[in-house]
N, CA, C and O of each residue as an XYZ file, in Angstrom:
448
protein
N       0.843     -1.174      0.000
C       0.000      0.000      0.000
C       0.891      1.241      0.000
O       1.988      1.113      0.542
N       0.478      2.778     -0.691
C       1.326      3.251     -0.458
C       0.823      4.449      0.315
O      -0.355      4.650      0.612
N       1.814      5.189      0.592
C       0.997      6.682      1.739
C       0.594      7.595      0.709
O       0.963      7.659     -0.464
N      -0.266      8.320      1.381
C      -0.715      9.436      1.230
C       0.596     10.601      0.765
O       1.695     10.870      1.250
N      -0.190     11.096     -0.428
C       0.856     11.899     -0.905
C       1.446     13.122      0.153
O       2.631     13.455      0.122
N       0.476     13.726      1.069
C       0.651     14.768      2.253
C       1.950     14.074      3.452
O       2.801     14.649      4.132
N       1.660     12.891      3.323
C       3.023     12.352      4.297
C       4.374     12.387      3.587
O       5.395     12.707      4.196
N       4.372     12.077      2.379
C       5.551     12.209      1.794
C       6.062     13.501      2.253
O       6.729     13.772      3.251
N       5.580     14.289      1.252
C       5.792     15.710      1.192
C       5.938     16.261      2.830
O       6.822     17.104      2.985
N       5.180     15.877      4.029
C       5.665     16.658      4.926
C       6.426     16.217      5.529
O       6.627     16.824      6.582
N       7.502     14.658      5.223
C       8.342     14.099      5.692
C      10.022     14.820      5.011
O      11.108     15.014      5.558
N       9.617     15.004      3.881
C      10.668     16.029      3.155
C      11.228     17.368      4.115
O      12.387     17.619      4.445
N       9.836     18.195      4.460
C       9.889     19.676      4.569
C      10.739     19.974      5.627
O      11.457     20.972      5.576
N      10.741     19.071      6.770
C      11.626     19.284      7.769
C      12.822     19.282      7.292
O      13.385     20.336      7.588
N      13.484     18.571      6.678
C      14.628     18.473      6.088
C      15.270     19.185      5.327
O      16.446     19.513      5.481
N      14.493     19.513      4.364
C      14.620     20.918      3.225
C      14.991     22.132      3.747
O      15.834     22.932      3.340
N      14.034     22.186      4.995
C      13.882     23.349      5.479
C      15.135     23.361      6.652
O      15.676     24.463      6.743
N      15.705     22.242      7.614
C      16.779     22.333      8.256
C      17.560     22.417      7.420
O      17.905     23.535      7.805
N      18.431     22.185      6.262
C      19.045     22.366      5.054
C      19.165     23.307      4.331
O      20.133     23.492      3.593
N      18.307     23.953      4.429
C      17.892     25.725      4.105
C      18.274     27.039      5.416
O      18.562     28.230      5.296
N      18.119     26.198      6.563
C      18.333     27.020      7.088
C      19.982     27.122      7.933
O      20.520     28.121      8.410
N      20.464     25.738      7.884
C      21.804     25.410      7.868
C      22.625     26.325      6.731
O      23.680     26.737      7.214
N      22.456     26.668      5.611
C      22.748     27.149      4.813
C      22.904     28.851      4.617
O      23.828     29.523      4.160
N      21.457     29.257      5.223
C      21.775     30.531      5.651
C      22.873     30.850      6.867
O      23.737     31.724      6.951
N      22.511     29.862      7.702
C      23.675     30.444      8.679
C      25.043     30.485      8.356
O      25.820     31.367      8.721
N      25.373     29.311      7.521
C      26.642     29.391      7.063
C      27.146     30.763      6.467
O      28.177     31.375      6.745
N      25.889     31.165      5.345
C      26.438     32.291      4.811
C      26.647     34.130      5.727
O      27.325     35.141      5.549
N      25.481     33.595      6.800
C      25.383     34.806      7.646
C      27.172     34.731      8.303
O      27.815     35.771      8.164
N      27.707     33.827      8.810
C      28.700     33.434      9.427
C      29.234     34.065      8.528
O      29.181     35.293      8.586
N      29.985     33.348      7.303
C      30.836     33.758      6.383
C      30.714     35.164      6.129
O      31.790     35.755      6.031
N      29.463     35.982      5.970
C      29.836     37.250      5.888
C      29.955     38.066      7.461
O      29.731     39.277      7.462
N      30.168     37.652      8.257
C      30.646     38.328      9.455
C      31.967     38.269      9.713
O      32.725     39.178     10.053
N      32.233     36.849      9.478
C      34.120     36.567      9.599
C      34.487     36.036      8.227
O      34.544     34.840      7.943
N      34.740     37.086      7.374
C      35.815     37.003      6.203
C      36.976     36.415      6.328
O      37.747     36.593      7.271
N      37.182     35.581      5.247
C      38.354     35.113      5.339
C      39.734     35.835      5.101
O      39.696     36.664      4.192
N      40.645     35.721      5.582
C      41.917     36.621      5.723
C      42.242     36.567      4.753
O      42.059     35.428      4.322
N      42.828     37.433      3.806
C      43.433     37.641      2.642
C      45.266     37.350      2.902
O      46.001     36.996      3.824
N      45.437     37.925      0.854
C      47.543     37.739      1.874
C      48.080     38.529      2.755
O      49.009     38.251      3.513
N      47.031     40.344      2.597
C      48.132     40.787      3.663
C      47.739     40.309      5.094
O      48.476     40.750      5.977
N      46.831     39.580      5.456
C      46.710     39.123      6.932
C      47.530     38.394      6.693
O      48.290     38.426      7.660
N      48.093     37.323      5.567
C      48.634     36.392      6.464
C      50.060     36.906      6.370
O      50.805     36.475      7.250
N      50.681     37.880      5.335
C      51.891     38.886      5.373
C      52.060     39.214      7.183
O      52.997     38.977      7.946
N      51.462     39.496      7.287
C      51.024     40.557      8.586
C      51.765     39.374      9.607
O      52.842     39.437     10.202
N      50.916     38.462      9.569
C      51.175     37.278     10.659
C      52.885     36.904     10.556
O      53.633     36.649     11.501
N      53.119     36.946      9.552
C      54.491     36.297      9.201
C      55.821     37.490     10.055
O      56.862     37.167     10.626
N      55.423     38.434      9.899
C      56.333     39.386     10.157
C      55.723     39.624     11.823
O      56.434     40.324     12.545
N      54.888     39.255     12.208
C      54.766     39.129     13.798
C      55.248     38.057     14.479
O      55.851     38.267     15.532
N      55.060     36.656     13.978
C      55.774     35.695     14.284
C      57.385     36.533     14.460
O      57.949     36.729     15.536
N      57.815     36.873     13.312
C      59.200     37.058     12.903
C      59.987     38.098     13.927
O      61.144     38.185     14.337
N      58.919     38.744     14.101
C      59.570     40.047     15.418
C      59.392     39.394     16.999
O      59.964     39.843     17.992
N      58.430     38.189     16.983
C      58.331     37.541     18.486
C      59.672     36.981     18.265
O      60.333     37.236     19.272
N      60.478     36.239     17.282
C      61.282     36.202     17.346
C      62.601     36.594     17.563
O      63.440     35.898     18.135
N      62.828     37.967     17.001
C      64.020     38.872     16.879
C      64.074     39.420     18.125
O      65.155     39.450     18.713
N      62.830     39.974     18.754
C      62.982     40.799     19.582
C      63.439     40.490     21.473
O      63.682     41.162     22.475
N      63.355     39.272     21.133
C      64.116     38.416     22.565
C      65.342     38.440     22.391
O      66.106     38.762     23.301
N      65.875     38.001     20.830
C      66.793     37.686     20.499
C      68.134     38.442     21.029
O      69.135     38.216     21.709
N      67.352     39.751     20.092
C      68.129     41.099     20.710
C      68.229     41.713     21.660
O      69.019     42.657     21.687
N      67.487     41.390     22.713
C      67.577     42.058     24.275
C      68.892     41.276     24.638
O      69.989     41.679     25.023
N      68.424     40.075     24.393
C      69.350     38.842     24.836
C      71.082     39.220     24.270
O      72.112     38.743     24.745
N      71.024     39.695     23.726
C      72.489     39.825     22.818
C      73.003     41.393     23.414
O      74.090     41.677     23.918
N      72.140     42.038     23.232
C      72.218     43.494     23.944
C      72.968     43.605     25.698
O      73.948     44.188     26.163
N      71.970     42.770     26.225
C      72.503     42.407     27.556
C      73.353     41.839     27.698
O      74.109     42.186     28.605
N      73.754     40.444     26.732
C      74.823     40.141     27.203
C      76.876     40.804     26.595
O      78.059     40.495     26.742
N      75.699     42.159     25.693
C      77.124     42.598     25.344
C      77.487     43.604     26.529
O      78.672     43.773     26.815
N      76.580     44.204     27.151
C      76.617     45.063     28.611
C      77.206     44.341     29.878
O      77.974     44.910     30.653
N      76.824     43.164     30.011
C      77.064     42.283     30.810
C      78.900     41.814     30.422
O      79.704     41.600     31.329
N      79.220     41.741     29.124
C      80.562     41.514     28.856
C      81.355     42.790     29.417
O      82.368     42.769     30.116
N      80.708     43.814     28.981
C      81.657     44.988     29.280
C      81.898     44.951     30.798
O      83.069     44.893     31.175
N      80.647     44.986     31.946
C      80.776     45.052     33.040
C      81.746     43.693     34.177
O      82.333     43.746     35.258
N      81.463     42.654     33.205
C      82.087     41.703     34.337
C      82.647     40.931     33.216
O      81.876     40.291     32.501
N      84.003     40.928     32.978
C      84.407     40.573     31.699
C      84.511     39.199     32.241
O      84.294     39.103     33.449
N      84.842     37.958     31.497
C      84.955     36.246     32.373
C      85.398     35.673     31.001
O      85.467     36.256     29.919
N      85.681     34.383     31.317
C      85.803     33.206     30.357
C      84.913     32.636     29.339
O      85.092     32.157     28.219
N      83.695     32.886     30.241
C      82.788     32.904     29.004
C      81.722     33.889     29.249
O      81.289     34.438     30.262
N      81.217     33.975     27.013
C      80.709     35.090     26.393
C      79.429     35.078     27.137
O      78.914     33.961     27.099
N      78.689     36.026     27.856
C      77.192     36.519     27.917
C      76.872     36.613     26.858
O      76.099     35.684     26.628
N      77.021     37.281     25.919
C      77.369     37.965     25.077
C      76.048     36.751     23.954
O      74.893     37.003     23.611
N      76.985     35.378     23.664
C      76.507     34.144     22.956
C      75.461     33.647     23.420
O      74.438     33.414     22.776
N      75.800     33.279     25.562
C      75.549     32.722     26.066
C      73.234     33.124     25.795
O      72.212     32.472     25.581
N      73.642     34.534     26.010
C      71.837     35.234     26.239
C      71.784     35.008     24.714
O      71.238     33.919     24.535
N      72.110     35.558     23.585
C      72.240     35.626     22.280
C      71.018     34.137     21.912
O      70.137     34.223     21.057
N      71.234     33.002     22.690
C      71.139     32.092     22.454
C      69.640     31.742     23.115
O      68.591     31.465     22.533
N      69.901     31.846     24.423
C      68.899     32.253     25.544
C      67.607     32.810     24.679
O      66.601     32.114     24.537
N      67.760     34.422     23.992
C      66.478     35.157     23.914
C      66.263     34.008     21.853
O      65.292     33.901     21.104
N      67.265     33.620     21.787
C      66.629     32.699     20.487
C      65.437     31.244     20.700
O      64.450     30.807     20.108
N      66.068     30.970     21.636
C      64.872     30.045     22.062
C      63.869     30.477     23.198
O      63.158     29.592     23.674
N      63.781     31.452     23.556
C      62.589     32.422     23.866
C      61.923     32.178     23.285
O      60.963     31.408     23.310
N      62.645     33.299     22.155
C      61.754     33.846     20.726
C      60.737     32.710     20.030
O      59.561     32.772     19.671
N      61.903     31.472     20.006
C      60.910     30.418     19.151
C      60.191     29.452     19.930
O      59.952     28.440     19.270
N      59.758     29.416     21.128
C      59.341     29.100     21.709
C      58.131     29.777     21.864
O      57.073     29.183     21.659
N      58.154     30.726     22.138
C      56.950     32.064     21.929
C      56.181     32.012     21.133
O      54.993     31.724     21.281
N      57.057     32.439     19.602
C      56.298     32.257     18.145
C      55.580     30.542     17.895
O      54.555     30.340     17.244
N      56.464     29.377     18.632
C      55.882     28.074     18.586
C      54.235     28.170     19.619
O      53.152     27.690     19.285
N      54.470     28.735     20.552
C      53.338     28.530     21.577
C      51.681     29.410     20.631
O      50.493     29.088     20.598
N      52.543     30.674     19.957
C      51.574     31.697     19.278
C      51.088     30.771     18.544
O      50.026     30.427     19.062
N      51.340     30.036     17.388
C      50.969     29.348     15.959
C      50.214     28.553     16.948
O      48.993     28.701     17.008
N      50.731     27.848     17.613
C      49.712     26.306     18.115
C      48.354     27.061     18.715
O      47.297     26.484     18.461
N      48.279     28.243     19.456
C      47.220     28.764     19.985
C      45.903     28.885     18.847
O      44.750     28.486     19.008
N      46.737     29.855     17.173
C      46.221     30.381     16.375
C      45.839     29.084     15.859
O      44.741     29.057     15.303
N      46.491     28.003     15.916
C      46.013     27.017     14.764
C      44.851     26.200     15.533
O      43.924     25.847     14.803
N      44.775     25.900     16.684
C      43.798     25.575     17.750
C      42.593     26.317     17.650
O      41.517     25.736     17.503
N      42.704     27.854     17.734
C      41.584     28.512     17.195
C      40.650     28.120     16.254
O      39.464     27.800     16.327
N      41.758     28.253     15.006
C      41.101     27.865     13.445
C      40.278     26.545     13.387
O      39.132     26.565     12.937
N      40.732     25.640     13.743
C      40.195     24.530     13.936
C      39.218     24.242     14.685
O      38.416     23.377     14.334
N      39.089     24.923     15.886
C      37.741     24.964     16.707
C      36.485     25.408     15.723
O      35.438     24.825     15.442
N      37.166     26.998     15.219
C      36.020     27.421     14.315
C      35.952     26.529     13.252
O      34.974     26.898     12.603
N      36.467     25.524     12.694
C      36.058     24.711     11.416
C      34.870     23.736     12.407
O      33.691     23.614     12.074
N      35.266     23.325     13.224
C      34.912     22.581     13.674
C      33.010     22.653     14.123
O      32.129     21.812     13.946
N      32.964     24.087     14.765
C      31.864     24.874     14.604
C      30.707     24.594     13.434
O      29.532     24.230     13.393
N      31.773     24.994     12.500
C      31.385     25.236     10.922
C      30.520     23.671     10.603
O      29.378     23.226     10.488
N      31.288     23.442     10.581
C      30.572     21.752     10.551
C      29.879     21.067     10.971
O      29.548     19.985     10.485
N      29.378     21.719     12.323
C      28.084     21.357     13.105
C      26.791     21.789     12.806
O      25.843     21.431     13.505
């Protein structure tokens, strides 16, 4: 036997219509948070790049002050040089994993 044509059809509509409206949200979303173009991700690259440098160079700075003041056997000088380098990339490592954790939450969102 088969159903009534009204059951078909209102077994569809829920669906259509969650599907329709899944769809708007996506697009409402998408036009609220644009996707980053190159100069965002320019932008990012040269912030990473200065979390980097800028330990680097305290580190090297100090330990050329530190040479002048208490001269020794061994360089401050290398010793911090070295020090504010794995700061730096340690920093810029902790930044990316945060940012990329982000991104992924929001995909993740996206997909629900």
């Amino acid at each position: 036997m088969t159903e009534p044509p009204d059951r078909k059809t209102s077994d569809r509509a829920p669906s259509l219509v969650g599907q329709i409206g899944d769809k708007a949200a996506r697009k409402l979303k998408a036009r609220r948070n644009p996707t980053p173009g190159v100069w965002f991700g320019l932008g990012m690259m040269g912030l990473i790049g200065w979390s980097v440098v800028v330990p680097t160079l305290l580190g090297a700075a100090l330990g050329l002050w530190l040479d002048e003041q208490h001269p020794g056997t061994h360089s401050w000088t290398l010793a911090l040089l070295v020090g504010g380098l794995t700061l730096g990339c340690f920093n810029a490592w902790h930044w990316v994993a945060k940012e990329e954790r982000a991104m992924r939450e929001e995909q993740e969102d996206d997909d629900d």
